[in-house]
N, C-alpha and C positions, 0 to 999 in steps of 0.2 A: 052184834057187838058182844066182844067176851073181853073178862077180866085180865088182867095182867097177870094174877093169881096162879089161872088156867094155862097160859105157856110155857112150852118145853122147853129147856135149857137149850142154844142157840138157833133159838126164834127171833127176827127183827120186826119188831113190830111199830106200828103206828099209833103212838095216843089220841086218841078221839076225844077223849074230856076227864077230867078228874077233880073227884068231891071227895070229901073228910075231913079229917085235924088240918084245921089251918095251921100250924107250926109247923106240920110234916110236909104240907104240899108248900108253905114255903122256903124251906130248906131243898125242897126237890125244883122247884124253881129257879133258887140258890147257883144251881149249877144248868141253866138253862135248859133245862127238860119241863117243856109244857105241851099244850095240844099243840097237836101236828108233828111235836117232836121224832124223829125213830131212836129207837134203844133197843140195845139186844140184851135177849136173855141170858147173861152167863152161867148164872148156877141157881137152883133153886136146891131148899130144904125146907127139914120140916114149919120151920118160924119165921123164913125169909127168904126173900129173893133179891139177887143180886144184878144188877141189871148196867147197862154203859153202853157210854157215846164213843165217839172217837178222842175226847178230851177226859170222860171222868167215869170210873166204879162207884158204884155207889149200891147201898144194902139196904133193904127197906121192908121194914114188918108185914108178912102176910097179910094182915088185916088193910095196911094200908094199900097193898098191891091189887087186892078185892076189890076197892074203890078206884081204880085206873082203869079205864076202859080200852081197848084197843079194837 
């Protein structure tokens, strides 16, 4: 199992489980990305990764992307 952190921009990967700031993982919720979910990697940088479904982009703190398991 590796982080969400660790993917290369357009990698589709599988969530396996996600821990940290409950605000964060509820707003990522928010837009239906939970385990089992797939999401691709759009774009990664230094402080974030950017990641989406077929429905939503959505940009999310390194740190929090650390705590995504894939």
């Amino acid at each position: 199992m590796d982080s969400l952190a660790n993917a290369k921009a357009g990698d589709v990967c599988t969530i396996k489980w996600m821990l940290g700031n409950l605000q964060a993982l509820e707003l990522i919720r928010g837009y239906d990305i939970k385990e089992g979910s797939q999401v691709q990697v759009i774009q990664k940088t230094l402080h974030d990764v950017v990641i989406g479904t077929d429905r939503v982009r959505l940009a999310i703190g390194s740190d929090v992307a650390e705590r995504i398991k894939i």
